[in-house]
PAKOL-566472 format. One record per residue (C-alpha): residue number from 1; x, y, z. Coordinates in pm, 1 decimal. Layout:
% PAKOL-566472
(NUM; (X; Y; Z)) ...
This chain:
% PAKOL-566472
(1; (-11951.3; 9777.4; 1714.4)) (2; (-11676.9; 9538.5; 1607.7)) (3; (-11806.7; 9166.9; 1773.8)) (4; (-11446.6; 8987.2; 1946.1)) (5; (-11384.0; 8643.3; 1976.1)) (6; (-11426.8; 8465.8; 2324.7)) (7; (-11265.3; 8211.3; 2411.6)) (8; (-11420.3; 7967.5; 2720.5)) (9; (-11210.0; 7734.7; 2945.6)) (10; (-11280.4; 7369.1; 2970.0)) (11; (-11468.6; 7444.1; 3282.0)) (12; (-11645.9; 7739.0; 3154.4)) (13; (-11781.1; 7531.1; 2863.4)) (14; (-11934.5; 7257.8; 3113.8)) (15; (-12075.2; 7565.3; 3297.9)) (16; (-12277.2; 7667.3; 2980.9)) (17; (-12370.9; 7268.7; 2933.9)) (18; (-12547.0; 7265.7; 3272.4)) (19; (-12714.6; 7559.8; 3192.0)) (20; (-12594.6; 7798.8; 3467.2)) (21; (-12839.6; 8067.9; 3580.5)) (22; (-12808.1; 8405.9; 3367.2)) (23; (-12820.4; 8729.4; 3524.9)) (24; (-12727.7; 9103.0; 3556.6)) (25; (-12505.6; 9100.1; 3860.5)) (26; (-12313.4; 8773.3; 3703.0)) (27; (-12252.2; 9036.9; 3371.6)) (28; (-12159.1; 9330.1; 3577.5)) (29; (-11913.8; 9125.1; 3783.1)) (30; (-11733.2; 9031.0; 3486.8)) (31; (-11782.9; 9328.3; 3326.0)) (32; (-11565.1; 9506.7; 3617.9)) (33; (-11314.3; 9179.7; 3604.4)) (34; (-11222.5; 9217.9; 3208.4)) (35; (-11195.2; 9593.6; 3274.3)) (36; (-10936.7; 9572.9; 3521.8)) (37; (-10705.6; 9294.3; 3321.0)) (38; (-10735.8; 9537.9; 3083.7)) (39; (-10640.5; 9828.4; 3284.0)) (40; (-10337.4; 9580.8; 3409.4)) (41; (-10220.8; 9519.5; 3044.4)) (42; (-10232.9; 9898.2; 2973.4)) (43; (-10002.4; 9993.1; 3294.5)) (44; (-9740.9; 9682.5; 3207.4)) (45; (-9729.4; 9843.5; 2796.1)) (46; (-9678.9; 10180.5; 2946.7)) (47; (-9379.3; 10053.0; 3255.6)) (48; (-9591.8; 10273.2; 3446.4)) (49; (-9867.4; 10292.9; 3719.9)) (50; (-10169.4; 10453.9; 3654.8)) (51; (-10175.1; 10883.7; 3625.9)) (52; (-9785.9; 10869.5; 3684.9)) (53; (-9627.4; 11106.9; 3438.5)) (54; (-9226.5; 11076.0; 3351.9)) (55; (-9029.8; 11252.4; 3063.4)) (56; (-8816.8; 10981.1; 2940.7)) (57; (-9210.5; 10804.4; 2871.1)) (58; (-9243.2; 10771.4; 2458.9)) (59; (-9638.1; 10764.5; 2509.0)) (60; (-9938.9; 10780.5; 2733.7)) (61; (-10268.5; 10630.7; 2768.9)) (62; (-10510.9; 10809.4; 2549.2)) (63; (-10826.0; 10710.2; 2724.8)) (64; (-11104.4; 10388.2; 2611.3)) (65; (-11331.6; 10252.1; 2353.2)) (66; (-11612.0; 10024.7; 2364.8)) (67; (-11587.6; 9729.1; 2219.6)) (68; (-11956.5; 9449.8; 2291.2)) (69; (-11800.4; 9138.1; 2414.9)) (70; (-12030.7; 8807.1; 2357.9)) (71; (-11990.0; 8533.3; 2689.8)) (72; (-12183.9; 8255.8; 2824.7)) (73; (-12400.3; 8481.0; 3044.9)) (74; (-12453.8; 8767.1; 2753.6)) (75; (-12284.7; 9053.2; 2590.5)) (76; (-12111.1; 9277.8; 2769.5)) (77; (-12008.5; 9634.1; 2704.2)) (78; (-11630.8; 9662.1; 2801.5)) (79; (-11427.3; 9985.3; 2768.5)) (80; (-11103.6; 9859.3; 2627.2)) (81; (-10787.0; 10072.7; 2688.7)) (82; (-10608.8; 10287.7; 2460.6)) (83; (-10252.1; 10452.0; 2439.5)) (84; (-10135.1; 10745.6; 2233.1)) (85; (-9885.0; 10576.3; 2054.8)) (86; (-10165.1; 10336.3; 1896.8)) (87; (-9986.4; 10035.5; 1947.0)) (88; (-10103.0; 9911.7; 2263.5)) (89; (-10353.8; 9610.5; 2236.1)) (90; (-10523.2; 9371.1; 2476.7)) (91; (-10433.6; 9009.7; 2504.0)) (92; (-10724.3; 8909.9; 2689.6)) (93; (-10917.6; 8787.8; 2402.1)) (94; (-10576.8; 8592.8; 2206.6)) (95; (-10531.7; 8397.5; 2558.1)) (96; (-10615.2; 8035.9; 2437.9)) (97; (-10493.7; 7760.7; 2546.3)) (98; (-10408.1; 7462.0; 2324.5)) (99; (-10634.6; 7212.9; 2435.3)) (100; (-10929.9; 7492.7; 2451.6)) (101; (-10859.1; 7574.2; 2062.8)) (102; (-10829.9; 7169.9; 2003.0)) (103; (-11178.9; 7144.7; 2182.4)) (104; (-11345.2; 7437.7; 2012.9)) (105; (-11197.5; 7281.8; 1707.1)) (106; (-11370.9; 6923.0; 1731.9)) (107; (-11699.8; 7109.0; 1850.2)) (108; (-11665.3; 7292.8; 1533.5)) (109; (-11588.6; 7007.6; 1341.2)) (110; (-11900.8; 6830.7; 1509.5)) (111; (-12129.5; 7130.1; 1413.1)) (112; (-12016.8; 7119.9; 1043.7)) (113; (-12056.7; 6766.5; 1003.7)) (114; (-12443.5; 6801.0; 1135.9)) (115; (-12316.4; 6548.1; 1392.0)) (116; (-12303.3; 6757.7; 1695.3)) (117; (-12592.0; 6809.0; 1970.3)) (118; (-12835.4; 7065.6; 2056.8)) (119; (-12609.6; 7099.5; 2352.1)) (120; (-12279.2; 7158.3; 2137.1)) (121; (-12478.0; 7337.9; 1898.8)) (122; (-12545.5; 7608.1; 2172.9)) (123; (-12171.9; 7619.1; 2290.4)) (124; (-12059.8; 7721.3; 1928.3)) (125; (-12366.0; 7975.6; 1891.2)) (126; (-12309.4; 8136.1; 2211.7)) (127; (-11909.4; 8116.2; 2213.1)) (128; (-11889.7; 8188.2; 1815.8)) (129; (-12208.9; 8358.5; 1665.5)) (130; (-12274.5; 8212.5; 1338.3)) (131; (-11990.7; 8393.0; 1209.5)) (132; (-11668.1; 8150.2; 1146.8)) (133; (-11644.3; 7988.2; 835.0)) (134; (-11520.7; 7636.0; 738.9)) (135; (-11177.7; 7813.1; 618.9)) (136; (-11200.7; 7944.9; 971.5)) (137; (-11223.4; 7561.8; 1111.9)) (138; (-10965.8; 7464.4; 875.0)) (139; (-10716.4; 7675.0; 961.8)) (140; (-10775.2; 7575.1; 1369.6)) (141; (-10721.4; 7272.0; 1252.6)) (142; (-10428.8; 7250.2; 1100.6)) (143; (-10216.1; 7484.8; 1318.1)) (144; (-10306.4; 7215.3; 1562.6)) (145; (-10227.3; 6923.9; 1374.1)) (146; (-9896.3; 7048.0; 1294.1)) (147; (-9856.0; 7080.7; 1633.2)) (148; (-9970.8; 6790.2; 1806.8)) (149; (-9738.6; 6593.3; 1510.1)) (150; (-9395.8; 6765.5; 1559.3)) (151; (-9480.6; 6635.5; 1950.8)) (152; (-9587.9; 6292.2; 1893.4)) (153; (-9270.7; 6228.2; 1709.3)) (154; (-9008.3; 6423.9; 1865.4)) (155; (-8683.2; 6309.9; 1940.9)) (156; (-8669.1; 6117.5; 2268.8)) (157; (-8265.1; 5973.9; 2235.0)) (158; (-8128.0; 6248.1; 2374.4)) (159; (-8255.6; 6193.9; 2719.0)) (160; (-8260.4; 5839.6; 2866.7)) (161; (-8566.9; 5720.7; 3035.0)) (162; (-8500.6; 5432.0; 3263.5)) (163; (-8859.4; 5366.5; 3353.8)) (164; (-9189.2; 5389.8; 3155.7)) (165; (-9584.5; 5364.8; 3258.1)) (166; (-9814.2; 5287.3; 3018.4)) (167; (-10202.6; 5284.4; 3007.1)) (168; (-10508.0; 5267.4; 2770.8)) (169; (-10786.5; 5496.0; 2761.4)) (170; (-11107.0; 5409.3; 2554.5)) (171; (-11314.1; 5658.1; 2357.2)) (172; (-11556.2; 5686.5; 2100.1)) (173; (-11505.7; 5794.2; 1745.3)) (174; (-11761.1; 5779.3; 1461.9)) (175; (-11640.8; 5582.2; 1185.7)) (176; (-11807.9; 5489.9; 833.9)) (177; (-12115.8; 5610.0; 1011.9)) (178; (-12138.1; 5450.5; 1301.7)) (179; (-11964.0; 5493.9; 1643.2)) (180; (-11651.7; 5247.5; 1797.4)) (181; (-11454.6; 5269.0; 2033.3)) (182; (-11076.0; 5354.6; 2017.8)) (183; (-10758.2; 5232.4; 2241.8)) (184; (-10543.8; 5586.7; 2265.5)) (185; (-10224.7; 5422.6; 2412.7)) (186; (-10047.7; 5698.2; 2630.2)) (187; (-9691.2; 5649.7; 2729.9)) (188; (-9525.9; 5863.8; 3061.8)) (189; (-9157.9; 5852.8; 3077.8)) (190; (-8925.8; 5876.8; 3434.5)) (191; (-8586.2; 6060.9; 3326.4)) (192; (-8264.2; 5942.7; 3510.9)) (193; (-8294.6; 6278.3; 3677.4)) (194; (-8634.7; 6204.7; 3854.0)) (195; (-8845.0; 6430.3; 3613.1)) (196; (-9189.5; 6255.6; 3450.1)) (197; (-9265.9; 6383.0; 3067.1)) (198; (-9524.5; 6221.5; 2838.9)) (199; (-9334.2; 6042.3; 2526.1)) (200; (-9616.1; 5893.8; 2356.8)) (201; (-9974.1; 5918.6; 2244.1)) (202; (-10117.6; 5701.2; 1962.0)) (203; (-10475.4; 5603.8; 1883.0)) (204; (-10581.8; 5188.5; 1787.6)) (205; (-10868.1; 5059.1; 1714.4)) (206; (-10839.0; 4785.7; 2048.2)) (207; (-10606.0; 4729.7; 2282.8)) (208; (-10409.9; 4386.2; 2183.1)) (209; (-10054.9; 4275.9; 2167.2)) (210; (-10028.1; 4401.2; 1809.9)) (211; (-10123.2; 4728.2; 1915.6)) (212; (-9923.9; 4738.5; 2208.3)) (213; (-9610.7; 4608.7; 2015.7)) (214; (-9678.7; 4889.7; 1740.8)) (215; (-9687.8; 5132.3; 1996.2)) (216; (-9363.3; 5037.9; 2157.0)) (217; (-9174.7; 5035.4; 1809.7)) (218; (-9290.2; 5375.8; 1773.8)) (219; (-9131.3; 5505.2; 2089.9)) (220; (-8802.2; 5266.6; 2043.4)) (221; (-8809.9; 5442.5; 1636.6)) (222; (-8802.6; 5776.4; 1815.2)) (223; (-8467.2; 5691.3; 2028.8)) (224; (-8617.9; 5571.3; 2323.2)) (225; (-8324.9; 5397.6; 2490.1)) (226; (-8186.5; 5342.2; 2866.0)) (227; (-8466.5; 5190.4; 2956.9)) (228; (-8488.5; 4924.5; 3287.1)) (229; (-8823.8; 4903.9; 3387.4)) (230; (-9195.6; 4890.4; 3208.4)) (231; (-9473.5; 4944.4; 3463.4)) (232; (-9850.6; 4844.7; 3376.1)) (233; (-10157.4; 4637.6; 3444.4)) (234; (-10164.4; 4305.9; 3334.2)) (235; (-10327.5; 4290.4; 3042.4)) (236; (-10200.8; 3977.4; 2828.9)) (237; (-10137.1; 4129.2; 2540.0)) (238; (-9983.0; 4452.1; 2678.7)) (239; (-9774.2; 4171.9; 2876.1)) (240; (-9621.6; 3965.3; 2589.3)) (241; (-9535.4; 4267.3; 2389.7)) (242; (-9343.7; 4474.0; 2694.5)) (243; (-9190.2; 4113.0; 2749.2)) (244; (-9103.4; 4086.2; 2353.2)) (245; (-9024.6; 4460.6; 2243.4)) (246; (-8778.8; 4500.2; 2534.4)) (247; (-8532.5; 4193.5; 2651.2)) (248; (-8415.9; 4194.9; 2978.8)) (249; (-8630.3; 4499.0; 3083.7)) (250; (-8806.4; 4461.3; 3431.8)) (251; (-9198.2; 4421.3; 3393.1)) (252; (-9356.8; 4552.7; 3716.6)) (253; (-9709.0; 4518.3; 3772.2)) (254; (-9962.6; 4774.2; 3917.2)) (255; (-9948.8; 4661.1; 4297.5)) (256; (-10295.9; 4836.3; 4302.9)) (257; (-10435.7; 4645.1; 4054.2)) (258; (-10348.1; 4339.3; 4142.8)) (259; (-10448.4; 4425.6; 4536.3)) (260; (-10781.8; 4502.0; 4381.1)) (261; (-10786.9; 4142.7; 4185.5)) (262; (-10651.3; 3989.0; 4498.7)) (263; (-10919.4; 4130.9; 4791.5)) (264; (-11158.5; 4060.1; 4544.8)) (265; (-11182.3; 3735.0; 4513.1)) (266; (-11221.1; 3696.0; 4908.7)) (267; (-11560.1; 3710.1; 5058.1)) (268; (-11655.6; 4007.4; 5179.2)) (269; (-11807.6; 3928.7; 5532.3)) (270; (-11589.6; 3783.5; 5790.7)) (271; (-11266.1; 3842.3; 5600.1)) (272; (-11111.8; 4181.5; 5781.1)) (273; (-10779.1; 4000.2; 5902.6)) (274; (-10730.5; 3857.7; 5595.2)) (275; (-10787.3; 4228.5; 5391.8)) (276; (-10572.1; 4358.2; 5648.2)) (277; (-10278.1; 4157.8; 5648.1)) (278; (-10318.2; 4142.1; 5240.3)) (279; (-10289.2; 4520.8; 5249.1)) (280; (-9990.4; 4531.2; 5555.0)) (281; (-9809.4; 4313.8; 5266.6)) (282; (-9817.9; 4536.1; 4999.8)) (283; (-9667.3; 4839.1; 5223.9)) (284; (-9320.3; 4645.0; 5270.9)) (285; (-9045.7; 4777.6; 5039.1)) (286; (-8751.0; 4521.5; 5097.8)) (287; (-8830.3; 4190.5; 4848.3)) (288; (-8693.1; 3989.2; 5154.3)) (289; (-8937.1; 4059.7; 5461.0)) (290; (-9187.3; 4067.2; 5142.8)) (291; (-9163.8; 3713.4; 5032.8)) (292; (-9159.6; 3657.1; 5408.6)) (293; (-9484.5; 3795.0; 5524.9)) (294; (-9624.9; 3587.4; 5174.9)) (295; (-9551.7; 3261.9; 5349.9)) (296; (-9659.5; 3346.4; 5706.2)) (297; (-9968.6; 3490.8; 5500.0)) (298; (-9971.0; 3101.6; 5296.3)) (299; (-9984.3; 2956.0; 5644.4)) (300; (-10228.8; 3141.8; 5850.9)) (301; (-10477.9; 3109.9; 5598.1)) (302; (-10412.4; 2769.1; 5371.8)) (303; (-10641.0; 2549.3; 5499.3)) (304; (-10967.0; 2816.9; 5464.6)) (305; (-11127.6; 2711.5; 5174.0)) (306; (-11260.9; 3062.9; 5116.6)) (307; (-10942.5; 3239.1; 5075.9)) (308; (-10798.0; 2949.7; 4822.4)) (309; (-10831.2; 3196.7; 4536.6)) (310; (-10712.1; 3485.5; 4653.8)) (311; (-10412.8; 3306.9; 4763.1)) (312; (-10407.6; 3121.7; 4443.4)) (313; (-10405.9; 3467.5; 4258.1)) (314; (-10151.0; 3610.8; 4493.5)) (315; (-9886.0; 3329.0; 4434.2)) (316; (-9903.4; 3395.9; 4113.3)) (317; (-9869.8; 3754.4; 4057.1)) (318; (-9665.0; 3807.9; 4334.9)) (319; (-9302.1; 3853.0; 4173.8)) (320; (-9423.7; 4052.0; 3958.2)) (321; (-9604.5; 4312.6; 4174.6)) (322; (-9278.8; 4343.0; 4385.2)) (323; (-9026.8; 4316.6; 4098.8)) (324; (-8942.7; 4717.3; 4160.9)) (325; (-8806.7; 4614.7; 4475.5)) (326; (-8510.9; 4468.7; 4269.9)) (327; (-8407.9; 4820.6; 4087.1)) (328; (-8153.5; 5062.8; 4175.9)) (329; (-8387.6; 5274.0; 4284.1)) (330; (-8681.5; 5148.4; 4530.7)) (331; (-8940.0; 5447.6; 4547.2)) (332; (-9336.4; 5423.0; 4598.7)) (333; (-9443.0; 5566.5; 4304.3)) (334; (-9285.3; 5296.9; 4076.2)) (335; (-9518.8; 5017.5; 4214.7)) (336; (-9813.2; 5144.3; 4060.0)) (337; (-9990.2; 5286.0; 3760.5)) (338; (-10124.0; 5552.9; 4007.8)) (339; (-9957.8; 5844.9; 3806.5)) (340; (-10113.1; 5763.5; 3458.0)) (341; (-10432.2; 5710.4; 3607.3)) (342; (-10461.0; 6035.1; 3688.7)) (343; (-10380.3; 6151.2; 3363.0)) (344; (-10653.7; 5928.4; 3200.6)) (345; (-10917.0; 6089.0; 3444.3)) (346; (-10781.7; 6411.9; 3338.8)) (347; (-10803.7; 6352.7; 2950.7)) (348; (-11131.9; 6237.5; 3047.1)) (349; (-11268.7; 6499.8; 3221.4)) (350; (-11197.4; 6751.1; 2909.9)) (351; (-11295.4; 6518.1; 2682.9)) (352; (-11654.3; 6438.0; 2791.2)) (353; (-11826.4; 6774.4; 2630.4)) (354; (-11719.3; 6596.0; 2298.0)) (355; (-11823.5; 6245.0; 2394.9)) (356; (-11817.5; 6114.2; 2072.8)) (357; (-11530.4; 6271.2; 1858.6)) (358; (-11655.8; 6331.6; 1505.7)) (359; (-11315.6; 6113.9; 1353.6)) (360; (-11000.3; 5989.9; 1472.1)) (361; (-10831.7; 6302.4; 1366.9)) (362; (-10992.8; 6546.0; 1612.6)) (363; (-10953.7; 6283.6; 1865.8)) (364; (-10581.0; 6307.9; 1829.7)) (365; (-10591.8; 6660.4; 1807.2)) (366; (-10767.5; 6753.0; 2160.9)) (367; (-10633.5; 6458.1; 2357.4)) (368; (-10278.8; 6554.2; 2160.1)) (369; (-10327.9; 6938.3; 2259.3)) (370; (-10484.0; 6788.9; 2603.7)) (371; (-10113.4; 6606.5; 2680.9)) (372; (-9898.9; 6888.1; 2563.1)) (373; (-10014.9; 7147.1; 2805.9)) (374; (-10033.7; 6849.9; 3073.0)) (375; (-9666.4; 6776.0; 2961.7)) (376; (-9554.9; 7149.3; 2963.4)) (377; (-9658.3; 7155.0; 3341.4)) (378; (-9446.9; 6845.6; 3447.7)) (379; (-9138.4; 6940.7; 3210.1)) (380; (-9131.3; 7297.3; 3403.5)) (381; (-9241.0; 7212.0; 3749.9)) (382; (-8941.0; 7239.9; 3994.6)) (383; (-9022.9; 6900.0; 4162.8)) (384; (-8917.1; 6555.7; 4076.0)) (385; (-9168.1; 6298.7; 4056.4)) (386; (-8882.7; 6031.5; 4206.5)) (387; (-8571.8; 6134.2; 4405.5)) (388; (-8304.8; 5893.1; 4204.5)) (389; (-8099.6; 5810.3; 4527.7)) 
């Protein structure tokens, strides 16, 4: 019997990592599940439902064939439609995803390399056999590349993008044979429309003001233009270059960051008036009742040596924590880094089968592949991120 290529999801692959418990009624379950996709494909090829016979019709199903079918759980048997006309074939098994070929791909790579672990060593064996070949890996890999490169440097002038978040997320890449950590810089843009698209990905080897100004450059080389506001943590570095790369743009800092930073440095016991009116200052959106409710704050609690700090730390960052308040546009989701969070625990949470990428290329490749389908999500959804009013 001919052996097909199966292809897990992200969450499939974890699955096999923890081991899941094998067993008969878990293969006939899925068994009956692929059959009826199947089945489904078949009737959508034919326009027709099942035993329904019509004489304009140019062919008719012409029965099954068995085909073994290798998963996580065991082989199974599956009786794969036919049609008369011959040309009628399943997609089931071609239905990958970009980020699951970019992760199959590093795994791959990992296995090649000797690099991998017994854990990713039993993915590949029970998702591929010991079948594929290195041509096999290399052409994976470079459909991918090509793919993840025509993104990472497509044209971004012909939409303006008035307002960008960016963000570092760390990983680890093994380099001259030993293992570092990387900066992967990640870039989400805010049309004038309201619509959020990712515009940049690039990988450094720290996260510094060189490698933040590098990083801008490469978005302003791709036509990034109309651009008001940079929103971000405050990380010096990341500071001085927003600050340097783009004159007269706004620089808003992550209110939720800097809340953190703030409540922080307070005691914890005895402090829940304080906290509380800390946190009832950060929910005002007008700059004017804002710098307001600082002072009263300044005054109800200067003379307590044990909030000095925190007050300290909120004089200072305080302009820039409410500087979206001084936009066009005075929306929530602009006073924090919330959104690209999310992303990073995202990229993240695929990432972490890999844990250590076997070299910066196949790092760019899954996270790439990882941002694209995130991306193609966002670009299609019918719901703005901000309502530009």
């Amino acid at each position: 019997m001919t052996q097909l290529h199966f292809t897990l999801h992200t969450e499939d692959i974890q699955n096999l990592i923890n081991a899941e418990v094998k067993n008969d009624i878990t293969r006939t379950i899925l068994t009956k599940v692929f059959n009826e996709l199947m089945e489904k494909e078949r009737d959508e090829y034919l326009e027709n439902t099942a035993y329904q016979r019509d004489p304009n019709r140019s062919t008719y199903r012409n029965g099954y064939y068995e085909r073994d079918y290798t998963t996580k759980i065991g082989t199974l048997t599956l009786r794969v439609p036919r049609t008369r006309d011959g040309k009628f074939s399943t997609e089931i098994f071609e239905r990958y995803q970009r980020n699951e070929k970019a992760l199959l791909a590093t795994m791959l790579e990992m296995y090649v390399q000797g690099v991998s672990t017994r854990k990713v060593s039993k993915v590949i064996e029970n998702m591929c056999g010991k079948t594929y070949s290195k041509s096999f890996v290399s052409s994976l890999t470079k459909e991918l590349d090509e793919e993840v490169k025509l993104w990472r440097n497509s044209d971004l002038s012909t939409i303006k993008y008035p307002y960008i978040i960016v963000d570092v997320v760390y990983i680890k890449v093994r380099e001259n044979n030993r293992v570092v950590s990387k900066a992967c810089h990640i870039a989400i843009g805010i049309t004038e429309k309201g619509n959020r698209e990712i515009i940049g990905l690039d990988l450094s080897a720290s996260e510094s003001e060189y490698s933040w100004s590098n990083f801008f450059e490469y978005l302003k080389s791709r036509g990034l233009s109309g651009l008001k506001m940079v929103i971000s943590d405050a990380h010096k570095g990341l500071v001085k270059a927003i600050k340097e790369s783009f004159i007269n743009v706004i620089w808003q800092r992550c209110q939720v960051h800097f809340l953190r930073n703030i409540l922080s440095k307070a005691p914890k016991k005895n402090t829940e008036e304080f906290r509380a009116d800390i946190k009832a200052l950060f929910k005002i959106q007008d700059i004017n009742l804002a710098r307001k409710m600082k002072e009263e704050i300044f005054l109800k609690y200067e003379n307590e040596k044990k909030f000095k700090n925190s007050l300290n730390t909120l004089d200072e960052g305080f302009e820039d924590a409410f500087a979206y308040l001084a936009t066009d546009v005075i929306h929530s989701r602009l006073r924090s880094t919330n959104c690209i969070e999310r992303l990073n625990q995202e990229v993240r949470r695929r990432e972490k089968v890999v844990r250590i990428f076997p070299n910066e290329d196949s790092a760019m490749r899954l996270i790439g592949a990882i941002l694209i389908d995130i991306n193609e999500d966002w670009i299609t959804s019918s719901k703005l991120y901000i309502r530009m009013e």
